[in-house]
BANU-665687 format. One record per atom (N, C-alpha, C): residue in three letters; x, y, z negated. Coordinates in pm, whole numbers, plus 50000, padded with zeros to 5 digits. Each point is the difference from the previous one (the first is absolute). Layout:
% residues N
ALAXYZ;...
***
This chain:
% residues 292
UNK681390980408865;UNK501274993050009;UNK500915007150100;UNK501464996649968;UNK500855013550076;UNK501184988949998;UNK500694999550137;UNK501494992050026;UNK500905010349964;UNK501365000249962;UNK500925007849998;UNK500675001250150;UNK499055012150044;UNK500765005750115;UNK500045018449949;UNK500725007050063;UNK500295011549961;UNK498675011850088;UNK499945007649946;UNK498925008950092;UNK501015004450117;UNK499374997650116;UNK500575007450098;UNK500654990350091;UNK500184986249945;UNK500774989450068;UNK499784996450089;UNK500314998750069;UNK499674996950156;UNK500684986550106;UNK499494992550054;UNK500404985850027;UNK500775003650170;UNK501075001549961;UNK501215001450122;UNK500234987450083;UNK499564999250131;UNK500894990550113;UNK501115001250050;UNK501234994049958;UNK501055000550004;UNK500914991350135;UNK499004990749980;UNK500904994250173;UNK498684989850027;UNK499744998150144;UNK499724990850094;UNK500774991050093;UNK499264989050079;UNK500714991650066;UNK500114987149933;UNK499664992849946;UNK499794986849957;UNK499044990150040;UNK499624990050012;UNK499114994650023;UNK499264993649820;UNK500664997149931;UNK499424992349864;UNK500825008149897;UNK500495007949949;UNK500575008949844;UNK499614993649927;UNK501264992349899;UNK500134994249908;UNK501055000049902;UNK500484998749894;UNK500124995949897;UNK500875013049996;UNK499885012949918;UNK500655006549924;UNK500745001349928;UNK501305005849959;UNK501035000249918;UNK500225014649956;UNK500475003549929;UNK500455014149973;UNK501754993549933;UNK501185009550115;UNK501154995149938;UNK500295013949978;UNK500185000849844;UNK500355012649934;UNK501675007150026;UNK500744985550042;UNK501635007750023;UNK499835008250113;UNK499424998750165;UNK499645005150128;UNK499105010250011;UNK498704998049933;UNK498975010149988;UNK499334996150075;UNK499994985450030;UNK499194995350112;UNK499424988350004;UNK498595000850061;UNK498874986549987;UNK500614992650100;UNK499954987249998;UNK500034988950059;UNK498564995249965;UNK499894993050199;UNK498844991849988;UNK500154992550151;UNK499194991950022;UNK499764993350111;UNK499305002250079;UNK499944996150141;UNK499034999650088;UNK500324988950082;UNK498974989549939;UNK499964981250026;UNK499955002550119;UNK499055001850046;UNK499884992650139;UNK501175002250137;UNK500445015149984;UNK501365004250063;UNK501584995549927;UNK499894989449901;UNK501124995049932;UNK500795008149987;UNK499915013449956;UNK501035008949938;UNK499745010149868;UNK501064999749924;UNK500125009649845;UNK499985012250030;UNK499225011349946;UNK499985011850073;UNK500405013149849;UNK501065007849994;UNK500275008649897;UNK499045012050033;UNK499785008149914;UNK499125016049951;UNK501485003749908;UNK500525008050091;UNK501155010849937;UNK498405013349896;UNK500445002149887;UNK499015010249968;UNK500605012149968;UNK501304998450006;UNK500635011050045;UNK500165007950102;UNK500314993550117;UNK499685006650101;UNK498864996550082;UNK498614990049943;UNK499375000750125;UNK499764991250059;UNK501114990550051;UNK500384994550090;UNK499534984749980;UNK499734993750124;UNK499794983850011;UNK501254993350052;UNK500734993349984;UNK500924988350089;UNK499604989249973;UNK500164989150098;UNK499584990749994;UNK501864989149914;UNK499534995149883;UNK501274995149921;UNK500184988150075;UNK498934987350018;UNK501034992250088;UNK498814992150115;UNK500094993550072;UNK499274996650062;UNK500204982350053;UNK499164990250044;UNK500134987249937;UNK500384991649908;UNK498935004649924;UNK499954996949841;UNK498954989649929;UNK500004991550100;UNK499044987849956;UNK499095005349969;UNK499145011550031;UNK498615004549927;UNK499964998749871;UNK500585012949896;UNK500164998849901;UNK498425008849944;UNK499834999449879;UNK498645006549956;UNK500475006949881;UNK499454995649848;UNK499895007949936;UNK501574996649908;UNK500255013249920;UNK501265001549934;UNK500285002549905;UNK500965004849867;UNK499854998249903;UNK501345006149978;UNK500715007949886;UNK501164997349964;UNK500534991949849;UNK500954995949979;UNK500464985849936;UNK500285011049917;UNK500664994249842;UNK500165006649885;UNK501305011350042;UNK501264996450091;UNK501085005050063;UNK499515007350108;UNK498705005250045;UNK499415011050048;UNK500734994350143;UNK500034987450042;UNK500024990050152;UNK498574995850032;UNK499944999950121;UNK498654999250046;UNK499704983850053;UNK498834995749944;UNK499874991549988;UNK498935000050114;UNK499404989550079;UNK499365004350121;UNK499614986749993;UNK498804996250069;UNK499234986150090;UNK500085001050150;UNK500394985750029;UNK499934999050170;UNK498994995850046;UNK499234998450097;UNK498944989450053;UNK500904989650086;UNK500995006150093;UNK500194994950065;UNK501384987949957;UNK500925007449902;UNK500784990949943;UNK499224987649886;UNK498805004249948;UNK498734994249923;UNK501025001349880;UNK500695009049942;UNK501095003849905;UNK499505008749907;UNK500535002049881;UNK500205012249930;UNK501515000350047;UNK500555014549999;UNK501495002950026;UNK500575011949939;UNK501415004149979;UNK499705017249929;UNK501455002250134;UNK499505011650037;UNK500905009250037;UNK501245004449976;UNK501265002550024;UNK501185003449951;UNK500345009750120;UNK499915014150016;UNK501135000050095;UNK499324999850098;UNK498554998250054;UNK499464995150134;UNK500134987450039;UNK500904990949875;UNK499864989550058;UNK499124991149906;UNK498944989350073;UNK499404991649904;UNK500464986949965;UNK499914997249849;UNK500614985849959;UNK498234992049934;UNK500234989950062;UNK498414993949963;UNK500324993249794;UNK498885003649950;UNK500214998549863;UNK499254985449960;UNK499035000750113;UNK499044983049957;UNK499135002050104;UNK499964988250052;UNK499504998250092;UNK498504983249998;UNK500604996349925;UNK499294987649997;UNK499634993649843;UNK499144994549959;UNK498774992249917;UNK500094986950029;UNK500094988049924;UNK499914991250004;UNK499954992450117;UNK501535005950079;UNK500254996750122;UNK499555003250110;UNK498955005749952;UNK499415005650124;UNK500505016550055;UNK499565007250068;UNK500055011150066;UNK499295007649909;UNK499965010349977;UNK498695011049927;UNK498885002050146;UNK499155008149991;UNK499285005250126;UNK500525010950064;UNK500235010949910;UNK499975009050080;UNK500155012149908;UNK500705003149895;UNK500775004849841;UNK498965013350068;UNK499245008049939;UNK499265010950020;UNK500535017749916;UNK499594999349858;UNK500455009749945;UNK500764992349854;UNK500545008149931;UNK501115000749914;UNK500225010149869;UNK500424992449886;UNK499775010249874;UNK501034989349958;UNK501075008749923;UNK500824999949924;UNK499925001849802;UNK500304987749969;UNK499255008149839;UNK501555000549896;UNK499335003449921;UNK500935007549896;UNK501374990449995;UNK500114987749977;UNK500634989750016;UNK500984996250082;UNK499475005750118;UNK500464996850170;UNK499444991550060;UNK499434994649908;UNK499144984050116;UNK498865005950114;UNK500244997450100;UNK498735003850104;UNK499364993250055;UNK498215007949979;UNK499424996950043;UNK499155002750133;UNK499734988450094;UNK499405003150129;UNK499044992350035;UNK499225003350101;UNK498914996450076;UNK500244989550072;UNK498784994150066;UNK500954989250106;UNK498504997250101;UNK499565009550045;UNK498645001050076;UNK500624992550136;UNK498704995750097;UNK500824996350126;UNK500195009050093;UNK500075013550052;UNK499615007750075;UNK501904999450078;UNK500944997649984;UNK500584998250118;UNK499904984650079;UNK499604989149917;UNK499974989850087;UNK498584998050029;UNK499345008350047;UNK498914996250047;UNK499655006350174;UNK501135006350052;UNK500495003750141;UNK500915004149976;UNK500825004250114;UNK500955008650063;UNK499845014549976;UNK499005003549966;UNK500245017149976;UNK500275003549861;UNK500154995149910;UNK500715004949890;UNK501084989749894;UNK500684993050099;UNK500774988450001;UNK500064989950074;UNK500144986749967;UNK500144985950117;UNK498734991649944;UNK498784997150093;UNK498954991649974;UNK501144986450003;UNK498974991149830;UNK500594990549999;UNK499174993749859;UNK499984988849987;UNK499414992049921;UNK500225000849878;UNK499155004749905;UNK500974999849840;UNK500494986949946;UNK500985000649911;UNK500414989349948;UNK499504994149847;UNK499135009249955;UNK499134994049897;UNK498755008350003;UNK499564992449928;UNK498135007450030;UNK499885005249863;UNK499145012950044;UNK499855010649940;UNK500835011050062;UNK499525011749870;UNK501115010250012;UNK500245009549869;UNK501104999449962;UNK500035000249848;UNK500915016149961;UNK500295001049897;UNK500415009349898;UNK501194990749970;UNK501385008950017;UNK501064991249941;UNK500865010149929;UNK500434992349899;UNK501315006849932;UNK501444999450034;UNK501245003249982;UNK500994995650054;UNK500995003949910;UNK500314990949918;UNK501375005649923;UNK501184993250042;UNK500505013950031;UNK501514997850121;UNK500914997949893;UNK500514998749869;UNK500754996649938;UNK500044984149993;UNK498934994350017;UNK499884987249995;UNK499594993150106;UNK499695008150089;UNK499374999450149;UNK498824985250033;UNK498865004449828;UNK498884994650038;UNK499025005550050;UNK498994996650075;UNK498825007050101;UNK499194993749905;UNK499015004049951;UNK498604995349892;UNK498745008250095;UNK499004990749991;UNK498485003250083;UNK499665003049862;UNK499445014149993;UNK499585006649848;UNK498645004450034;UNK499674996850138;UNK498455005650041;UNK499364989050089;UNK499274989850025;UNK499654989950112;UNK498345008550031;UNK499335001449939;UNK498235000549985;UNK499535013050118;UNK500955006450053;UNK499775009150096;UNK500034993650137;UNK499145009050119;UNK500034994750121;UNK501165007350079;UNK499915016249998;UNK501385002550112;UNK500755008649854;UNK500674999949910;UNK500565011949939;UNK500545007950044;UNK500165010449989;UNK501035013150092;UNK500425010549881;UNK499325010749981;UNK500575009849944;UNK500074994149843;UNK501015008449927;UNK499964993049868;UNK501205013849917;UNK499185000749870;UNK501045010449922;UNK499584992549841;UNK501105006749930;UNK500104995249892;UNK499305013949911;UNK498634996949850;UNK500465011049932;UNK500985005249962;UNK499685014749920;UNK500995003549917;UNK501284988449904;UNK499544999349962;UNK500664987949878;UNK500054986450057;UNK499854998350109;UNK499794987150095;UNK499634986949919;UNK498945002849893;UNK498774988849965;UNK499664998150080;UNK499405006950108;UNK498864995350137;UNK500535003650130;UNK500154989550119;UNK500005002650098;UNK498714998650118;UNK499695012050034;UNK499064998150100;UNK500474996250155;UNK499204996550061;UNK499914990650128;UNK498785001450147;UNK500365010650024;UNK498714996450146;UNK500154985050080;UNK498855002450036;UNK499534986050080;UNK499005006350106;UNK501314998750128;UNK499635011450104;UNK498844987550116;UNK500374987749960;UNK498764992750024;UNK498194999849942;UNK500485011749962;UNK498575008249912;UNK499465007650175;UNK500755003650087;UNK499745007950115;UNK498984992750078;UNK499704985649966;UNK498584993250061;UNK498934999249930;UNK500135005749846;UNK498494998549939;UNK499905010549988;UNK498125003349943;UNK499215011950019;UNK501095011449903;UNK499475010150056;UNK500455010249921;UNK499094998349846;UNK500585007249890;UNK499794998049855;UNK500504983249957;UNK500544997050081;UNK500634983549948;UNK501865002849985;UNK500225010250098;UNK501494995850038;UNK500485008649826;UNK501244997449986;UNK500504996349893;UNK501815001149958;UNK500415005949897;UNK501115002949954;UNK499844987649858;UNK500594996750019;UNK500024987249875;UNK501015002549902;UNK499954998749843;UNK501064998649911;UNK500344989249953;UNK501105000049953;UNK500574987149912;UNK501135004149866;UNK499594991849893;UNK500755003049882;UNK501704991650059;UNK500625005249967;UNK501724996150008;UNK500244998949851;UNK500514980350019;UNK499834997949857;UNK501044989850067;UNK501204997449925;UNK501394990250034;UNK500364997250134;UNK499865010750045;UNK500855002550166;UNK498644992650119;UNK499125003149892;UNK498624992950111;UNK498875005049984;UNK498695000850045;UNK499105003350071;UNK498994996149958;UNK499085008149925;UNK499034989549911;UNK498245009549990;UNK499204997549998;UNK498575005249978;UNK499995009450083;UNK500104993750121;UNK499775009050144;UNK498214999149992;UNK499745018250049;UNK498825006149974;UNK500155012350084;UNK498435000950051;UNK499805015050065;UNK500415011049947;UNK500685006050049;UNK500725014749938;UNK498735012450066;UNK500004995350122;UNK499225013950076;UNK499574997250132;UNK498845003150008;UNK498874994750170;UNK500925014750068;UNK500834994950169;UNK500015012050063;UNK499174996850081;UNK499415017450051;UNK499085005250092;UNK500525015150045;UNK499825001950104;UNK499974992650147;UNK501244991149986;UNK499944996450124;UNK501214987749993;UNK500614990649914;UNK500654996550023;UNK501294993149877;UNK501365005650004;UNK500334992349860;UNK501195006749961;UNK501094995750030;UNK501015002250036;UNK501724991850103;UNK500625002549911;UNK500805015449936;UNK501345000249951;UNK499425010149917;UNK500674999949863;UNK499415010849881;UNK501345003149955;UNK499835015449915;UNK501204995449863;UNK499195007649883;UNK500584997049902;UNK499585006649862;UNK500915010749944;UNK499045009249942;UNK500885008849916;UNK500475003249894;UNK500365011149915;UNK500504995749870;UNK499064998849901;UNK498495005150051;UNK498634997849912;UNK499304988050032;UNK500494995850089;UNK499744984050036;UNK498804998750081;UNK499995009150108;UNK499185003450101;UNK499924992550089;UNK499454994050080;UNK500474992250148;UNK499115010850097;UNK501584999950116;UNK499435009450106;UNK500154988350120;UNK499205000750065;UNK499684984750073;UNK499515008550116;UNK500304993750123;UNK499774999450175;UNK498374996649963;UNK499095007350066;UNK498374992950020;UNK499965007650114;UNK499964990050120;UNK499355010550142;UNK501175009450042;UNK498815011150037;UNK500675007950016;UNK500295011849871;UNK500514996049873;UNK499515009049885;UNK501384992149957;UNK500445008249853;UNK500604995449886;UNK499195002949900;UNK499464985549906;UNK499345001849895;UNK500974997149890;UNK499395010749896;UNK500444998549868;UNK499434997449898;UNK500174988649892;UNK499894993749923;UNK500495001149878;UNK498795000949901;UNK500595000549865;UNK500354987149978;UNK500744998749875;UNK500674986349914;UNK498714991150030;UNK498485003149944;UNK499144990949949;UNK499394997050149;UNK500695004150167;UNK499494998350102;UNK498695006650035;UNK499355011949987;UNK499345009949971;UNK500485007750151;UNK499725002150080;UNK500125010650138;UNK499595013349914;UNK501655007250003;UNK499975017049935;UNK499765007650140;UNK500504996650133;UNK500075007550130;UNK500424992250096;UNK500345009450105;UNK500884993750115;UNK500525013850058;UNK500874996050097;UNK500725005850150;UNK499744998950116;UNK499105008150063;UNK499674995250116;UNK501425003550136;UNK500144985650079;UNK500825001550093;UNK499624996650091;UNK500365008550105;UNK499124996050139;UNK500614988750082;UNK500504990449950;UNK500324988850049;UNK500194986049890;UNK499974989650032;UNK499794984649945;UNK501245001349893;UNK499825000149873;UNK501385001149924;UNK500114986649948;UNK501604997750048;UNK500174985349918;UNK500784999049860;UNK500765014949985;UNK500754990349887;UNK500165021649946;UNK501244996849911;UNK500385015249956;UNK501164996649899;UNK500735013749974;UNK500804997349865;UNK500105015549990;UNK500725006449844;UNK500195015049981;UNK501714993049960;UNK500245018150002;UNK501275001450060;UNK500005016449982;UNK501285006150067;UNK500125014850016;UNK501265001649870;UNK499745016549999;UNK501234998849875;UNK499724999849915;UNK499005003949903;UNK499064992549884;UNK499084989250004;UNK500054994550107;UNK499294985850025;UNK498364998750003;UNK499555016650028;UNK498484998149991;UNK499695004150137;UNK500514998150083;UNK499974999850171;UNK499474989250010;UNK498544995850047;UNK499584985250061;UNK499954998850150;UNK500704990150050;UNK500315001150135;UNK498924985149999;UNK499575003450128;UNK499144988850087;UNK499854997150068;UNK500154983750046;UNK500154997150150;UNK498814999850045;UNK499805000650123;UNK498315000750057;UNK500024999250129;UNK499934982950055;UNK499704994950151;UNK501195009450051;UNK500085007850107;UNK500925007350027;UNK501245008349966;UNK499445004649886;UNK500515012949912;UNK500635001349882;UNK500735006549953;UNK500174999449875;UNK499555020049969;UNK499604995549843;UNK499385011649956;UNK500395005149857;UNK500055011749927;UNK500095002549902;UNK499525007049942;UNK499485000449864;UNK499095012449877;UNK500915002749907;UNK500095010849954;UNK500455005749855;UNK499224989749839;UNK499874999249943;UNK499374991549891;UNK500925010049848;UNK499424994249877;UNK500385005149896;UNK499994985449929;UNK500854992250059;UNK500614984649903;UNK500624995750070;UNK500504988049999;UNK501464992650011;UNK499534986950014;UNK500514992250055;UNK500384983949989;UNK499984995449891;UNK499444990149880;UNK500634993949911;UNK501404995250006;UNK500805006149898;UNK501654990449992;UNK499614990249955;UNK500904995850021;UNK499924979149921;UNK500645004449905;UNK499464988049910;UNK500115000649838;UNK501314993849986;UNK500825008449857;UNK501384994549935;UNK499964984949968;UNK500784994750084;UNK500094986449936;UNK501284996649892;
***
């Protein structure tokens, strides 16, 4: 078994200084990744043109993982606003914030589908202290999978049966969305788990094991145009056939939480990792979302 990486490829450290690297973006107008680093509450750019790190803005409600909207606007989760919000400009406008009156927990990662309706996480990890948001009591129990169609600006729970959800991508043809359950990080290894679900009328149905990760668990994945999942395990990026089959991995010498590709043909995979962000050459792409 063989991942599509190129002979000769080699896994580049591109910047340090973070305490937690999270949620990846590739914005194709700039040439530049966006991502977070929670615990220091600031958005941090990768110019890949020149090189360069700046920090884009700084007290930012501990934002995490990101996404761009069909209008190629970045769609982002807060912990600390407990929001989904999208970006304009550097400035954020909150898009939904609340569920049946209540607060969300703590909006985690984010996928946009063919449609525009988005979908996000809602794990507790900023209200559960002060270091990656405001400790505070949830306002409904559980922690769910929600949809959000902003044309009509309903929030739908399309996932309840999970304990923390976090990372989440859609296949190719977005029949199936998969789902880590980074509350897999307390049971034995060969238990923890990437879960699927059929997407059948804007909902969530015959949720089932997709794939046992080992070492670690899995945080933030994406898929490609062969319908691969490249998923955070440890300190590694594993890759996954369609039928959840381990073809390889990436070894990185630090805790990887999340990733996205990008570059000028889009087979640049950039990865966040505890401190760092990192990048490999690859021979595939991101899945596009399907013509609606």
């Amino acid at each position: 078994m063989s991942i599509p990486i190129p002979d000769g490829a080699e896994l580049e450290h591109l910047y340090t200084g973070c305490v937690w690297a999270e949620g990846p973006v590739w914005l194709p107008e700039t040439g530049t990744v966006r991502w977070s680093d929670i615990p220091n509450d600031r958005i941090l750019d990768y110019d890949s043109r020149s090189g360069e790190t700046r920090v884009h803005r700084e007290d930012v409600e501990y934002t995490n993982g990101r996404t761009l909207d069909r209008q190629g606007r970045i769609v982002q989760c807060s912990h600390g606003r407990r929001s989904v919000e999208r970006e304009i400009d550097g400035v954020p406008d909150t898009l939904v914030d609340r569920f049946d009156g209540g607060r969300f927990n703590s909006p985690n990662d984010v996928v946009v589908a063919a449609d525009g309706a988005i979908w996000f996480t809602d794990p507790p990890y900023g209200i559960l202290s002060d270091h990656e948001g405001h400790a505070s009591d949830p306002d409904y129990e559980g922690c769910f999978v929600f949809r959000f169609d902003e044309e009509t600006g309903t929030v739908t729970p399309v996932i309840t049966d999970m304990t923390h959800p976090n990372g989440l991508a859609f296949s190719p043809d977005e029949s199936v969305l998969y789902v880590s359950d980074t509350a897999d990080s307390q049971l034995p290894e060969g238990t923890r788990q990437i879960r699927a679900y059929d997407v059948v009328d804007d909902t969530c149905r015959n949720g089932r094991m997709f794939a046992h990760i080992d070492p670690g668990y899995s945080d933030g994945f994406r898929v490609d145009v062969e319908g691969r999942v490249w998923t955070s395990s440890d300190g590694e990026v594993q890759v996954l056939a369609p039928t959840g089959e381990k073809l390889g991995s990436i070894p990185v010498p630090e805790t990887v939480a999340n990733l996205c590709f990008g570059g000028n043909d889009g087979s640049d995979l950039y990865i966040t990792a505890t401190t760092s962000l990192y990048r490999i050459r690859t021979t595939t792409r991101q899945a596009p979302r399907p013509r609606v």
